[in-house]
C-alpha positions as CSV (number, residue, x, y, z in Angstrom):
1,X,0.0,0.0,0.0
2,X,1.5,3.4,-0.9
3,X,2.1,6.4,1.9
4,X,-1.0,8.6,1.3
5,X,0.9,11.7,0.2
6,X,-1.2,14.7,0.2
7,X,-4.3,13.0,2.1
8,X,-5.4,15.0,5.6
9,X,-3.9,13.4,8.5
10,X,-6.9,11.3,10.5
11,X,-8.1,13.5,13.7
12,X,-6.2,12.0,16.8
13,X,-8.3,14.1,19.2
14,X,-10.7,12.3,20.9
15,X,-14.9,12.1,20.4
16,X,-15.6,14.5,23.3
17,X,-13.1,17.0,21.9
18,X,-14.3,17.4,18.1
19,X,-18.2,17.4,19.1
20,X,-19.9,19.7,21.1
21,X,-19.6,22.3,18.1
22,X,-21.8,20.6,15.8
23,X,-25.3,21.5,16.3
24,X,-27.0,18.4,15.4
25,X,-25.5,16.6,18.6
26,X,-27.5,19.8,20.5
27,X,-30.5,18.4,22.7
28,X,-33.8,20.2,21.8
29,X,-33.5,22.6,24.5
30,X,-30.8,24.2,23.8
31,X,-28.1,23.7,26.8
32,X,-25.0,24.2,26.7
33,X,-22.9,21.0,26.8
34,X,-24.0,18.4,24.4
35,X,-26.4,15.9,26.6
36,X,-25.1,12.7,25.0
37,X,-21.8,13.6,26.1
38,X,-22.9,12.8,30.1
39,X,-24.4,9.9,28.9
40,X,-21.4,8.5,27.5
41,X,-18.8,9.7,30.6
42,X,-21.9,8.1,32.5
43,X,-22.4,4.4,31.4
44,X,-25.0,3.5,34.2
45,X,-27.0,6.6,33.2
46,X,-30.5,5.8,32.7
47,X,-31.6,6.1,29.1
48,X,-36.0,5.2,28.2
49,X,-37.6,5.9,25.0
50,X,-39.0,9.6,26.3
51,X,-36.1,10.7,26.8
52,X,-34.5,9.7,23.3
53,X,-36.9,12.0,21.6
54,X,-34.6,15.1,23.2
55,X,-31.7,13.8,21.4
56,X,-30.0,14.2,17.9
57,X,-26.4,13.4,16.3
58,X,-24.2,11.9,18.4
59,X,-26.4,11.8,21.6
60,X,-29.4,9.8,19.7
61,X,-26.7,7.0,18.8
62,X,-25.4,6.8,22.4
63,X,-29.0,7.4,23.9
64,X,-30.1,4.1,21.6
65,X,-27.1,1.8,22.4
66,X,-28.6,1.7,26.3
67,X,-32.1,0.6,24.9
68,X,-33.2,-3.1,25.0
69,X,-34.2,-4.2,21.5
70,X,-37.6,-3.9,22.7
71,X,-37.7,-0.9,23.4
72,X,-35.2,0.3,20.5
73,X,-37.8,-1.2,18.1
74,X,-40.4,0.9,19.9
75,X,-38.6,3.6,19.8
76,X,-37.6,3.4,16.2
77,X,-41.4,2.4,15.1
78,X,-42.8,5.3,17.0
79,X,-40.3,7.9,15.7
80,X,-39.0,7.3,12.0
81,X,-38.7,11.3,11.4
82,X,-35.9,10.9,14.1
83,X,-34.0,8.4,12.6
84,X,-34.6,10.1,9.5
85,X,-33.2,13.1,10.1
86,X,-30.2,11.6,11.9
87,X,-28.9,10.0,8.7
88,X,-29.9,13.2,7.0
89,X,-27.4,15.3,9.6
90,X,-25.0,12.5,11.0
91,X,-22.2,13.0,13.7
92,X,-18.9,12.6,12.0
93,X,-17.5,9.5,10.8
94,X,-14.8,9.3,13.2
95,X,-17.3,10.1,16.0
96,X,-19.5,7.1,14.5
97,X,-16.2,5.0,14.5
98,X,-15.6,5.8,18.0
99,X,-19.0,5.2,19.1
100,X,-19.5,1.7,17.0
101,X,-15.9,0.6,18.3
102,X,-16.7,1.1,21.6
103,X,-19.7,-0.6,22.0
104,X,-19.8,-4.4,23.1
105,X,-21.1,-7.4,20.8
106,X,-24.8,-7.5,22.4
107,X,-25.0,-3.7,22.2
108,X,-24.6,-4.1,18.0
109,X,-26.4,-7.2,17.1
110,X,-29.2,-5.1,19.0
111,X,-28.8,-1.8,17.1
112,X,-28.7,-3.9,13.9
113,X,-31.6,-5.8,14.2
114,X,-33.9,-3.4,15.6
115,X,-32.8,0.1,13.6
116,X,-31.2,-2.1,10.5
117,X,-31.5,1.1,8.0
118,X,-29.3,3.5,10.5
119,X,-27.1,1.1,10.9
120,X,-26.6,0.2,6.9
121,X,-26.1,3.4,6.4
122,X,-24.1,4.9,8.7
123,X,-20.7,6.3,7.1
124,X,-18.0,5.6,9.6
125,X,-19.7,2.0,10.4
126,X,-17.6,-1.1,8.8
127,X,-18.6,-2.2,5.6
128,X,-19.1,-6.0,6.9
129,X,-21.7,-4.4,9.6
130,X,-23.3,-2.2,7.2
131,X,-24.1,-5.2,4.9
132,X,-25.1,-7.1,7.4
133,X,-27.5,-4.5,8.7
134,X,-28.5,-3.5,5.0
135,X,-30.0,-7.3,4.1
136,X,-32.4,-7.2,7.1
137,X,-33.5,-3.8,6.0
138,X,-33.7,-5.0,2.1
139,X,-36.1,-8.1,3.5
140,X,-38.2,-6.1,5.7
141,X,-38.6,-3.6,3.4
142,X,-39.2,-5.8,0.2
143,X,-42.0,-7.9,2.9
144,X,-43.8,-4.6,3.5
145,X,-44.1,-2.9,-0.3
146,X,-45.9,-5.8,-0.8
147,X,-47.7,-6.4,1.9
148,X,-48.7,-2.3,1.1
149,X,-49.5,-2.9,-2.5
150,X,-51.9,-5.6,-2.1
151,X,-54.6,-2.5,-0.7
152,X,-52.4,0.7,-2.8
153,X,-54.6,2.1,-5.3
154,X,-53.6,5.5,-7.4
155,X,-50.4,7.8,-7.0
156,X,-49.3,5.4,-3.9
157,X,-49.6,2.4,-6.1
158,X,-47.1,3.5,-8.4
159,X,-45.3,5.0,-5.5
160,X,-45.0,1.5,-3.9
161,X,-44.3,-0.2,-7.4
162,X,-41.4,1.8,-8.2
163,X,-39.8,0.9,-4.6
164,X,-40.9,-2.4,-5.6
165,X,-38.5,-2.3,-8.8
166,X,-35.4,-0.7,-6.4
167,X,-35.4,-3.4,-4.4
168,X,-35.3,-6.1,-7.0
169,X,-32.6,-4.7,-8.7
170,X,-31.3,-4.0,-5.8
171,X,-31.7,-8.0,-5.1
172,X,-31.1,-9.0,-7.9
173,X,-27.5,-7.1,-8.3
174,X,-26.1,-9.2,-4.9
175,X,-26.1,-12.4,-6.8
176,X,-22.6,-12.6,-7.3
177,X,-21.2,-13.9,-10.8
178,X,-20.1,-17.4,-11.7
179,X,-16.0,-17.3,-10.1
180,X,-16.5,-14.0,-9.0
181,X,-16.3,-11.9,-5.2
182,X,-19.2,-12.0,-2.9
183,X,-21.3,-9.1,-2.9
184,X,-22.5,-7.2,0.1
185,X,-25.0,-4.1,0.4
186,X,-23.2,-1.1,2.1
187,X,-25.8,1.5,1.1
188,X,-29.8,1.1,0.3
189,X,-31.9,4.0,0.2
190,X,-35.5,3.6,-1.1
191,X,-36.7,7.1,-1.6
192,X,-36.6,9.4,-5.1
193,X,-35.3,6.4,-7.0
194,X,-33.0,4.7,-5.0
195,X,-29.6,5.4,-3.7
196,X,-27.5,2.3,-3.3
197,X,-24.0,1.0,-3.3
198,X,-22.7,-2.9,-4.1
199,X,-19.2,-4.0,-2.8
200,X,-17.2,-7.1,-4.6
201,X,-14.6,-8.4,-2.0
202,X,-14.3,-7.0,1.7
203,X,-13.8,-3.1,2.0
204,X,-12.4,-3.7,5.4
205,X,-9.5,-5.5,4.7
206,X,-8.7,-4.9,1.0
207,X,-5.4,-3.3,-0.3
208,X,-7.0,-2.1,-3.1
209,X,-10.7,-0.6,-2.9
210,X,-11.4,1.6,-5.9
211,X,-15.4,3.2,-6.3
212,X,-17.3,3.0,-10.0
213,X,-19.1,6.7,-10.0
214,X,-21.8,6.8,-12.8
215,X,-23.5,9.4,-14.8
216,X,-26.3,10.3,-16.8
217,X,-29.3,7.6,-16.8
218,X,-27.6,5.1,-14.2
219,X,-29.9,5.2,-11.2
220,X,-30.4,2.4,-9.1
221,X,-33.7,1.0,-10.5
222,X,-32.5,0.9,-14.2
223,X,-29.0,-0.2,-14.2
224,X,-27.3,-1.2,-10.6
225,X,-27.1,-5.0,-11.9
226,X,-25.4,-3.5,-15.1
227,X,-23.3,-1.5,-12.5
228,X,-22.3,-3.9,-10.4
229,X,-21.5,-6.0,-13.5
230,X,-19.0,-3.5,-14.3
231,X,-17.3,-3.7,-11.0
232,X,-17.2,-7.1,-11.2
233,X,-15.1,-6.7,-14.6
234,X,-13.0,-4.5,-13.0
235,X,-12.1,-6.5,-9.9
236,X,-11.3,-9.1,-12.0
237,X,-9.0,-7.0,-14.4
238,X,-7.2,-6.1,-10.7
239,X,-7.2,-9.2,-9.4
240,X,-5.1,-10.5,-12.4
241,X,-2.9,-7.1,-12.4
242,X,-2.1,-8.4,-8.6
243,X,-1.7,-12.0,-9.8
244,X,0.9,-11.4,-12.6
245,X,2.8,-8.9,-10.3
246,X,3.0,-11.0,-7.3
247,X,6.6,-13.3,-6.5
248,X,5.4,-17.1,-6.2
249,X,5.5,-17.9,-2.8
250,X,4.5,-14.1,-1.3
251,X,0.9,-13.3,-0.4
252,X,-1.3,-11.6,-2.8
253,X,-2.3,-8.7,-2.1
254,X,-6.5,-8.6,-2.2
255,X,-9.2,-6.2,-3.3
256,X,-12.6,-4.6,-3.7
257,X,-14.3,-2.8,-5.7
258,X,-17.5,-0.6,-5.1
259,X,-20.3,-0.3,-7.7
260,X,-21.8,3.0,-6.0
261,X,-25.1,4.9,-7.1
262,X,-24.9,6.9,-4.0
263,X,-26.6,9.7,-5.6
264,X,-30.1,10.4,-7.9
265,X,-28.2,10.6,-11.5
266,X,-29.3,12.9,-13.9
267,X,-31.4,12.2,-16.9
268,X,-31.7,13.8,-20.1
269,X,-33.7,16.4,-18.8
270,X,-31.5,17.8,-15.9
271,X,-28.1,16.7,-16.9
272,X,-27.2,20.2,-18.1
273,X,-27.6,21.5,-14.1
274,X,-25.0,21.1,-11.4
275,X,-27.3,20.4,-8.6
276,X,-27.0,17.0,-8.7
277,X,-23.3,16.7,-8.9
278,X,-23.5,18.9,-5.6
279,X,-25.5,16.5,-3.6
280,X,-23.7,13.6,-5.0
281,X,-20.0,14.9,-4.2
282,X,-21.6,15.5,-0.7
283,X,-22.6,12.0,-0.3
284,X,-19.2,10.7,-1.8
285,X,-17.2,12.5,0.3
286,X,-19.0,11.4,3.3
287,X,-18.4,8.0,2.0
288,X,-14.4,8.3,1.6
289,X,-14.6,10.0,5.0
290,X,-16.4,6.7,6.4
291,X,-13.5,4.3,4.4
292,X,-10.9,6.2,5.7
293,X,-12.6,6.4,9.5
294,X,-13.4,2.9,10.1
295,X,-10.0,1.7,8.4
296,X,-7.9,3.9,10.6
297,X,-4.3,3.2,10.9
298,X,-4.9,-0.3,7.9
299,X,-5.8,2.8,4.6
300,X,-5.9,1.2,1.1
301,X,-4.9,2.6,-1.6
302,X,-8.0,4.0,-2.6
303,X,-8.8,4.7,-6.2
304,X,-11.8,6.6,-8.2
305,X,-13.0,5.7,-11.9
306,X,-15.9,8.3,-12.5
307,X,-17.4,8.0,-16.4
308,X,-19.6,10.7,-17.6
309,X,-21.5,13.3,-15.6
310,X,-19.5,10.9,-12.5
311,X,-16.7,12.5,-13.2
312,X,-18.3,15.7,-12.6
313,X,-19.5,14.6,-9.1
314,X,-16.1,13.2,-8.7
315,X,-14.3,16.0,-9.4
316,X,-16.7,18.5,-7.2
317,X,-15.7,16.0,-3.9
318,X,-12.4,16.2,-4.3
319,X,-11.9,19.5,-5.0
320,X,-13.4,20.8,-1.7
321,X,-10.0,19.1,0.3
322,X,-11.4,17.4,3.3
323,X,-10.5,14.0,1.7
324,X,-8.3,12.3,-0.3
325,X,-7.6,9.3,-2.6
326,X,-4.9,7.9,-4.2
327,X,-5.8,7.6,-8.1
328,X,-8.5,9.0,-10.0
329,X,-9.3,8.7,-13.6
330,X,-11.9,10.0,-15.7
331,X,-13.6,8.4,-18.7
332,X,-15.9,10.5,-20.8
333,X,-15.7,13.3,-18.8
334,X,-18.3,16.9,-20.1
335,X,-15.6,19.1,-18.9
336,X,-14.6,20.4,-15.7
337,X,-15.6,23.1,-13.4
338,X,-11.9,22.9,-11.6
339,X,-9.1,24.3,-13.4
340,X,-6.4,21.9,-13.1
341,X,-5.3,18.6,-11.5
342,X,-3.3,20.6,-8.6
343,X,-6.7,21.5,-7.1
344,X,-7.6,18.4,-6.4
345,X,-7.2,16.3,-3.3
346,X,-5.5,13.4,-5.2
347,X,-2.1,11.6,-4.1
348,X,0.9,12.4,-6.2
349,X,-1.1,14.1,-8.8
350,X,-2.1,10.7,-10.1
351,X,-5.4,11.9,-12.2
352,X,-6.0,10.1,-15.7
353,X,-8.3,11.1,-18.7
354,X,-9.5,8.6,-21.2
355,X,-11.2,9.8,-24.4
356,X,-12.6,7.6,-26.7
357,X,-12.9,8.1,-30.4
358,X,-16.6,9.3,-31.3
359,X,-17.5,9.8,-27.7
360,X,-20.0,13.1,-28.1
361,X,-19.2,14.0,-24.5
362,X,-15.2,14.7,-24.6
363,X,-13.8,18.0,-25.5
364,X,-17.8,19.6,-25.1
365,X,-16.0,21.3,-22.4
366,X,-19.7,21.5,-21.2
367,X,-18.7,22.0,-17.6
368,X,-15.7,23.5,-18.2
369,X,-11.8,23.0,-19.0
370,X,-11.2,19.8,-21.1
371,X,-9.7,17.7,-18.2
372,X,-7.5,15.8,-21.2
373,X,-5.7,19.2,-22.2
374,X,-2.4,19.7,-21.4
375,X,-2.5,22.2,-19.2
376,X,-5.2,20.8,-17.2
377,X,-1.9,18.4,-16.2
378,X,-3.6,14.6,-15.7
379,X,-2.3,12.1,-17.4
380,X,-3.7,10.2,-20.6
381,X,-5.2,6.8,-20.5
382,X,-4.8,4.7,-23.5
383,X,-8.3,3.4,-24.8
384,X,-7.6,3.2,-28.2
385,X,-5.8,-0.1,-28.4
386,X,-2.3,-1.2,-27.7
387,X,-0.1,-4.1,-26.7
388,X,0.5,-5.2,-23.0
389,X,3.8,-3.7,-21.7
390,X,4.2,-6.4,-19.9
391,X,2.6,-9.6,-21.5
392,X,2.4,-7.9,-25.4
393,X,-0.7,-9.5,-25.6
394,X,-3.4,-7.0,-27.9
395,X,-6.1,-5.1,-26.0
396,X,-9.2,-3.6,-28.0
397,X,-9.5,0.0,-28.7
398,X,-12.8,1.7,-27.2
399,X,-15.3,3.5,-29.1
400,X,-18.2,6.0,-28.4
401,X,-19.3,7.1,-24.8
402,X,-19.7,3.9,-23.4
403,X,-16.7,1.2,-24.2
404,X,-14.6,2.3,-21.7
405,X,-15.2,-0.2,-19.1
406,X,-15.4,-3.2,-21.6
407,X,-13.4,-6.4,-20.7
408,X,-10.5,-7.1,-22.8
409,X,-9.8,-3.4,-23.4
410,X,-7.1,-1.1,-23.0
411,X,-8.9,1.4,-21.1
412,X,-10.2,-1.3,-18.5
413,X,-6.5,-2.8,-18.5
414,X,-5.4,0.5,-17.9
415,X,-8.2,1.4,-14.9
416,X,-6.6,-2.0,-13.3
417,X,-3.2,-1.1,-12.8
418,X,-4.1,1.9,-11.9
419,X,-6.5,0.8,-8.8
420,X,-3.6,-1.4,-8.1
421,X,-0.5,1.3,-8.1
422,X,1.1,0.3,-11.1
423,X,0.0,3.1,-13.4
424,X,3.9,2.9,-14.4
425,X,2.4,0.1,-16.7
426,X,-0.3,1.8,-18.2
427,X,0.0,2.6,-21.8
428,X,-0.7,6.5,-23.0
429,X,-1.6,5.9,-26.5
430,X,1.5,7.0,-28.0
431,X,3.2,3.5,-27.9
């Protein structure tokens, strides 16, 4: 795993320091030190279900990990809008890191069973919990739309039938593939078309974890088996990369990829607006915070392959500095709001821009700079075929907006030793 040159150091302080500033961990009334904080110097305080309805942020997830899965699943039933709006303003992920590692076995299975949603979708939570969390929520919720329907009739019929058609694909994209990783849900959110994320291999332990960002028409109800597809090709692309490059005898080193919808992609009718690229890069980011949180002191090398109006999302996260990765590269890119690569929080400068041959997107410069200029400063990524440096074996050329990810192609060669930290082996298109 490379050093992660040019990634913010991890807060060392400790949860009670960084908190009582943020206004979501505020109880209702207004004092002035943080109520959950007392709770958690206080173990044996006494914590019931009225009292819960005071709390927010931080407090509401220490106030709930005193409840007995009774009365967290009375809790939880009684007050949605408050678990709601605690996913909507979470603590911190390294407040949520602090808080999940502290707590004891019983404390999570009990959190996870009765409040499954919070606790798939809390950024700062490990992935394996998440997932864990994130199938009981994807069964009860799959049980209820259609328990619901059987009575829906009108607008809330085709309400429930589109959540309906989330959750399948959703279901349907965790099969894993003949040979390939296991899959795991470590993000499932049912409202205004879905937001959800697929992981191939363990994000907890992997070297290598690299996140597939879409664009334009790739929600979660159309294409997240397609997706997930996709990052199935690529993790297999790394996982020979890591193969061929590994000494017999040493231990390979493993990886994961993430097929992430984490945001409502735009559609032909409100791809030309930023807004969505803004609410996405917030939800990335908050992502890459939770990665690097629960991860701590074991970081992969973390890579991003955004294609499309993803790289536009991409490129608005990591512009804004609060945290890094290690690689990024662009495929299909509409142009580029920032300026150049040095404004971006990516190690070493490694940023690569692949365009393809009668790809209508590229040099539109419909965002902005062309991220493949020269002066913009990333590096170019071959896709328009070329021999193996290594093995001189062919790989295909890519044509049109969406070849790039294509097995057997230089561009999705190119993507793998790049997610694995041998971009040195990437070919340019000058060879």
């Amino acid at each position: 795993m490379s050093e992660l040159s040019g990634v913010p150091e991890f807060q060392t302080t400790s949860i009670a320091e960084r908190l009582p500033s943020r206004v979501s961990d505020v109880p209702a009334g207004g004092e002035a030190a943080p109520l959950w904080l007392n709770l958690s110097a206080s173990p044996g305080t006494s914590v019931d279900v009225a009292s819960l309805q005071t709390l927010s942020g931080a407090g509401l997830l220490v106030g709930m990990s005193r409840l007995s899965l009774g009365d967290l699943s009375t809790f939880a039933a009684a007050h949605p809008a408050q678990i709601d709006a605690l996913l909507s303003s979470p603590p911190a992920s390294t407040a949520v890191t602090e808080w999940w590692s502290g707590l004891g076995a019983e404390s999570r299975t009990t959190l996870a069973r009765a409040v499954p949603r919070l606790v798939g979708n809390l950024d700062g939570v490990p992935a394996r919990q998440r997932a864990t969390a994130n199938l009981r929520y994807l069964g009860r919720t799959l049980s209820d739309v259609r328990a619901d329907l059987a009575d829906a009739t009108g607008p809330e019929r085709t309400r429930l039938e589109g959540e309906l058609a989330v959750l399948r694909q959703v279901k349907e994209a965790l099969r894993p593939s003949e040979g390939g990783p296991l899959r795991s849900l470590i993000l499932l959110d049912t409202l205004a078309g879905g937001r959800a994320a697929i992981a191939l291999g363990d994000p907890d332990t992997a070297d290598y974890l690299s996140y597939l960002v879409p664009g334009m028409n790739y929600g979660v109800r159309e294409q997240l088996v397609n997706w997930a597809t996709t990052a199935d090709d690529l993790y297999r692309e790394q996982a020979k990369v890591l193969a061929r490059r590994t000494a017999h005898g040493e231990p390979r080193p493993t990886v994961a990829t993430i097929a992430w919808i984490g945001y409502e992609t735009p559609d032909l009718f409100s791809v030309g607006g930023l807004d969505r690229a803004e609410a996405g890069a917030d939800f990335l980011e908050d992502s890459w915070l939770g990665v690097r949180s629960a991860r701590g002191a074991e970081q992969p090398f973390l890579s991003v392959f955004g294609h499309s109006y993803g790289t536009t999302v991409s490129l608005t996260a990591l512009a804004r500095g609060s945290v890094g990765v290690d690689a990024f590269v662009m495929v299909g890119s509409p142009g580029s709001g920032i300026q150049s690569v040095a404004e971006l929080s990516v190690a070493h400068g490694n940023v690569f821009v692949g365009e393809a041959d009668w790809d209508p997107a590229v040099n539109s410069a419909f965002f902005g700079s062309d991220p493949g200029a020269a002066a913009y400063g990333a590096h170019t990524l071959g896709v328009d075929g070329a021999r193996d440096r290594v093995t001189g074996k062919w790989l295909n050329g890519s044509l049109g907006h969406n070849a790039y990810f294509t097995p057997g192609s230089e561009s999705l060669h190119n993507m793998a030793l790049i997610g694995t930290d041998n971009a040195k082996l990437a070919t340019n298109g000058s060879e």
